[in-house]
Backbone bond lengths (Angstrom), bond angles and torsions (degrees), N, CA, C in turn:
res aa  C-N    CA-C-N  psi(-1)  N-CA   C-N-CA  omega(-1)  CA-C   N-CA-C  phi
1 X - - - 1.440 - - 1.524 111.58 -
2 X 1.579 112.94 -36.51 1.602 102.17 -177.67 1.548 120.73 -73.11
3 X 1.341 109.08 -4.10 1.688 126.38 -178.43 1.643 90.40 -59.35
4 X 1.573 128.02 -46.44 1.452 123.26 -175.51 1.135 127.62 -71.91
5 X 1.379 96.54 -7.51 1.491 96.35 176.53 1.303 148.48 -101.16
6 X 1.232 145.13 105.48 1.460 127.44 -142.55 1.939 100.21 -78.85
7 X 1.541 101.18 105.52 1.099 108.59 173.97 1.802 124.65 -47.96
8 X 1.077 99.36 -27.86 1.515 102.24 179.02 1.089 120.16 -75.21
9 X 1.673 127.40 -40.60 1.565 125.28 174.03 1.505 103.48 -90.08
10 X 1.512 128.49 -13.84 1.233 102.67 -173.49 1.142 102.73 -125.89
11 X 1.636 125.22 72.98 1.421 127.52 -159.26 2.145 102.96 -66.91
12 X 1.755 111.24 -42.58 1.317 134.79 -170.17 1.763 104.99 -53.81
13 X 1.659 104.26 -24.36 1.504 109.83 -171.72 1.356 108.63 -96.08
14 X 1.269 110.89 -21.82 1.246 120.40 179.11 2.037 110.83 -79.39
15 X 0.983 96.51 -27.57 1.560 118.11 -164.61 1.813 91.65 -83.24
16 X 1.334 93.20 -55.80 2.016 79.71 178.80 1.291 126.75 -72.24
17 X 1.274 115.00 -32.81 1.509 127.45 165.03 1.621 111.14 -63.89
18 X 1.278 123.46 8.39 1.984 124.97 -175.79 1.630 81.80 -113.80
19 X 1.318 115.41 -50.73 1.539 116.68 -159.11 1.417 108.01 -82.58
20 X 1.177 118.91 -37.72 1.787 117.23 151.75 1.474 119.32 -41.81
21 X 1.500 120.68 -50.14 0.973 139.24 148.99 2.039 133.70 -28.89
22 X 1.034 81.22 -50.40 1.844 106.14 170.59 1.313 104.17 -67.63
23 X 1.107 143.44 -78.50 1.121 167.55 141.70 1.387 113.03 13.43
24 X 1.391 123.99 -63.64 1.288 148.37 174.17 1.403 112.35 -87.38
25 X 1.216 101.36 -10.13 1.900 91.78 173.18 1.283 115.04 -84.72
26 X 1.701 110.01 -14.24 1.633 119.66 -178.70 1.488 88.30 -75.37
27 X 1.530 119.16 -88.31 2.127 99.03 -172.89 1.340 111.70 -20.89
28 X 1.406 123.57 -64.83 1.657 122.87 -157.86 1.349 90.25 -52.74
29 X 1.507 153.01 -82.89 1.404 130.92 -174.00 0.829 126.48 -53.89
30 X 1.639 137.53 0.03 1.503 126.11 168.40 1.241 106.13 -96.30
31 X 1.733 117.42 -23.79 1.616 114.18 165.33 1.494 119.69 -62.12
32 X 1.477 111.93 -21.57 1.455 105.05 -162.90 1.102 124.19 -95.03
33 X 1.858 106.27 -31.98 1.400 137.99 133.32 1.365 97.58 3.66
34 X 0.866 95.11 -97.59 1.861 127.30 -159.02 1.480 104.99 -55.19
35 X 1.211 117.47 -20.87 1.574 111.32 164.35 1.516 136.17 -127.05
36 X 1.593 92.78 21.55 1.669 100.00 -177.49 1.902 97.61 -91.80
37 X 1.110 114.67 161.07 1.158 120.37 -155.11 1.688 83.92 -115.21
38 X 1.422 126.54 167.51 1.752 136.62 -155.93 1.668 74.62 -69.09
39 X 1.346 137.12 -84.85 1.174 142.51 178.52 1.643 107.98 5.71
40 X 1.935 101.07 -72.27 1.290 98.97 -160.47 1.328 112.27 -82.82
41 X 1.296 115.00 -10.09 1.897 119.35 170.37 1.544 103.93 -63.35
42 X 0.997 109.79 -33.10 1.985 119.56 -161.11 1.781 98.32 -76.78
43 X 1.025 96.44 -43.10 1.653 118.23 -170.65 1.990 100.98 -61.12
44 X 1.701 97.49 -57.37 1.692 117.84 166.45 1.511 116.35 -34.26
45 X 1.247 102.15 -60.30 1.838 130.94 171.85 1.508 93.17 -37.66
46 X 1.526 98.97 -101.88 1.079 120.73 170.16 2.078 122.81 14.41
47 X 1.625 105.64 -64.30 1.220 148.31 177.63 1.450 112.61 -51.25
48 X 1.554 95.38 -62.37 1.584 114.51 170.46 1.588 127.38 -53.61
49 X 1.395 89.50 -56.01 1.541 94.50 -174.60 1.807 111.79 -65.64
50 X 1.370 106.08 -49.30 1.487 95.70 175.94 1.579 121.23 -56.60
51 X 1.230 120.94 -15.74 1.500 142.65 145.87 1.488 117.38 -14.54
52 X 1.764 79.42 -69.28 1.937 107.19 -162.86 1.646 95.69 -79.68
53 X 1.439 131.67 -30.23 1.703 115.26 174.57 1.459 104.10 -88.86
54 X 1.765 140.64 13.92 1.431 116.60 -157.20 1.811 72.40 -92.61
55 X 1.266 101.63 147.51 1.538 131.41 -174.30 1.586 123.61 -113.63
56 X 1.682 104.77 2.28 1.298 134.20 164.20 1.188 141.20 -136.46
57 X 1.449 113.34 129.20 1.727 112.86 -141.36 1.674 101.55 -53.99
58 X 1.575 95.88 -49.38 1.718 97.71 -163.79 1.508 105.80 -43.26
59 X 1.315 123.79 -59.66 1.436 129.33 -174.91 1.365 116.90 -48.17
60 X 2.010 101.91 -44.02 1.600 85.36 -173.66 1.612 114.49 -76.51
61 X 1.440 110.57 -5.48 1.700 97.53 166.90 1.552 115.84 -73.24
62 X 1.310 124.09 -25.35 1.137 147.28 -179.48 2.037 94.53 -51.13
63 X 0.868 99.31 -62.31 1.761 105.72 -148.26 1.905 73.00 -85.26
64 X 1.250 126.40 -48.04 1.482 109.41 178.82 2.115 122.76 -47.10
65 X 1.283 92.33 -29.33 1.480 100.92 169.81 1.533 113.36 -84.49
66 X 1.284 114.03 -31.87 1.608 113.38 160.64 0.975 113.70 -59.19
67 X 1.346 152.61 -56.83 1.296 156.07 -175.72 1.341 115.55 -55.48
68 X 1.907 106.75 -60.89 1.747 101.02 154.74 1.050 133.77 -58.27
69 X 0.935 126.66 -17.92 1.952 131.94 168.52 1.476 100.55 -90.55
70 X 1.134 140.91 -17.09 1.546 123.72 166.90 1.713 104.10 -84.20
71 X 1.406 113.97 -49.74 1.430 92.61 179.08 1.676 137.60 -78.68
72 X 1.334 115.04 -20.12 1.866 131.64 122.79 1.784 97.37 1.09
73 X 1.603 109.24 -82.12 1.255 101.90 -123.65 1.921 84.98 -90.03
74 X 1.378 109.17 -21.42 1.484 109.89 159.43 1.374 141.99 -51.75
75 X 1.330 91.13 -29.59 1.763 110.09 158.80 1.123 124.57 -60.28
76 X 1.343 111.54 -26.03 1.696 129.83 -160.58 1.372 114.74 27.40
77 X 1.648 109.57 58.42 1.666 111.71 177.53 1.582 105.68 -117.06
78 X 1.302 129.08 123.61 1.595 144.00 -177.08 1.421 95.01 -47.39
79 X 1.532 126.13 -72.29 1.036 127.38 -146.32 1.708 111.38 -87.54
80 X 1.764 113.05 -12.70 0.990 125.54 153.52 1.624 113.59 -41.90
81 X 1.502 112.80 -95.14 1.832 126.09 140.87 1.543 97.25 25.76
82 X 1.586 110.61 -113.29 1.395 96.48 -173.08 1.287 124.91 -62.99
83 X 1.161 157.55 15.07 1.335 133.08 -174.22 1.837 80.10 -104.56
84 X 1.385 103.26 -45.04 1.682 86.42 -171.79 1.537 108.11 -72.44
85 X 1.509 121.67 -3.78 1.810 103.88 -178.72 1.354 99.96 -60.23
């Protein structure tokens, strides 16, 4: 949804749609929590830590969108899915 939005004039739309966002990213990890299997927590780990050594911004947003798109799709919630695509 924020792809429609012209971030520059509508900084306030952009700002509620991050904090809507915030908000719901706490369930999506307590949903995903609760259903990732030792495998897919290890895998989660895994995700993070190469996270915590990337030593360049571009990448570490990179592996930050990996991480949100792995725990997204761990949730297995539709309407989760798009708001976080």
């Amino acid at each position: 949804m924020l792809a429609h939005i012209d971030v520059h004039r509508d900084a306030d739309k952009v700002a509620s749609f991050l904090e809507l966002r915030r908000l719901l990213a706490v369930e999506t990890v307590l949903k995903a929590s609760r259903q990732l299997s030792t495998a897919g927590h290890a895998a989660l780990a895994a995700l993070i830590e190469r996270q915590r050594h990337e030593p360049a911004l571009h990448a570490f947003i990179e592996r930050d969108l990996e991480i949100s798109r792995a725990i997204v799709i761990a949730a297995d919630n539709f309407a989760m899915r798009l708001l976080f695509n």
